[in-house]
C-alpha positions in Angstrom: 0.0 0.0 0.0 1.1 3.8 -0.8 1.3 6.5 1.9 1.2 9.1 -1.0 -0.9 12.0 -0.4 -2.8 14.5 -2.5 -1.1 17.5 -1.5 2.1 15.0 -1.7 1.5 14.3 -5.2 1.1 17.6 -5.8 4.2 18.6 -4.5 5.9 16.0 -6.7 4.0 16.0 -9.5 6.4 17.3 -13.5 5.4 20.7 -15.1 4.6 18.3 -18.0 1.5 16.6 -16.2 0.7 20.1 -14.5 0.4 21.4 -18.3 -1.1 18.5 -19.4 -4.2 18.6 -16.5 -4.2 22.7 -17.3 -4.9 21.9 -21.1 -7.2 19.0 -20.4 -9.3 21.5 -18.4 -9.3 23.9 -20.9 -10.7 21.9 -23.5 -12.5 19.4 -21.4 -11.2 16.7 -23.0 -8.2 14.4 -22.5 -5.1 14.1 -24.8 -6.8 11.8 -26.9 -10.0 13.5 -27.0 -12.4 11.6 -24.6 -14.1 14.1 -22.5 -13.9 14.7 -18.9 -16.3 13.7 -17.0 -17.7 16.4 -14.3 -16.0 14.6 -11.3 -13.0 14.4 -13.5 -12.5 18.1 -14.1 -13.7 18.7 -10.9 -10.4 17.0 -9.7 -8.1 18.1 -12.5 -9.1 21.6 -11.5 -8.7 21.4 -8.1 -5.4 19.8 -8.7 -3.9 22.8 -11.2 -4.8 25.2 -9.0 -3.2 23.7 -5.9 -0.2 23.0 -8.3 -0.6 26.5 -8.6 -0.3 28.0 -5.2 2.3 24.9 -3.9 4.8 25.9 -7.2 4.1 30.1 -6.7 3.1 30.2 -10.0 2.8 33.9 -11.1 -0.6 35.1 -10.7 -0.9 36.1 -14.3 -0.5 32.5 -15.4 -2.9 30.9 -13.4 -6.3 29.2 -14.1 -9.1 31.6 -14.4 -6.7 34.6 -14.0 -8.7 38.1 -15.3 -6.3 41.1 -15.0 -8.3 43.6 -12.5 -5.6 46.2 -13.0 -6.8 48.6 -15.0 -10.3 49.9 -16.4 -10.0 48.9 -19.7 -12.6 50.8 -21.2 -10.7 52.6 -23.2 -7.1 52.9 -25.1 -4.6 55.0 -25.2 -6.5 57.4 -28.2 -10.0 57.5 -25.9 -11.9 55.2 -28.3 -13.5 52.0 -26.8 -11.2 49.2 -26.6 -13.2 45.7 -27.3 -10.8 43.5 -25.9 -11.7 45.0 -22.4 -15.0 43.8 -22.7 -17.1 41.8 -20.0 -16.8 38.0 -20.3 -19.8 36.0 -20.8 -19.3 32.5 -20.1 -21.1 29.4 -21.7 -20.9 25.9 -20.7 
């Protein structure tokens, strides 16, 4: 029998596999496209984010990041910049 952990897999788990559960959230899907189940991302969520915070990854690069820092309604010349726009999620 194992003694390891969650948080101890986390804290020995390869950039590779923490890049490879980030893009599986992202698209849902595994590498060779069968979906994720909802328990599944569930857990591959929870587990990049505590990657996250145990590896001090910048705050910028995280899951779900949305840069706060700034208004954004407009550019430099006044006109109305799109890109600032509100984010409408679908699922």
């Amino acid at each position: 029998m194992t003694d390891m952990t969650f948080e101890k897999m986390i804290r020995q788990m390869t950039p590779e596999v923490y890049q490879s559960l980030k893009l599986a959230v992202e698209r849902r899907k595994w590498p060779d496209g069968r979906m994720l189940s909802s328990e599944q991302l569930e857990l591959c969520l929870e587990t990049v984010i505590k990657y996250e915070a145990e590896h001090k990854v910048p705050e910028e690069q995280r899951v779900g990041y949305l840069d706060r820092h700034s208004c954004g309604s407009h550019d430099e010349d006044g006109e109305h910049d799109h890109a600032s726009d509100p984010i409408k999620w679908v699922n």
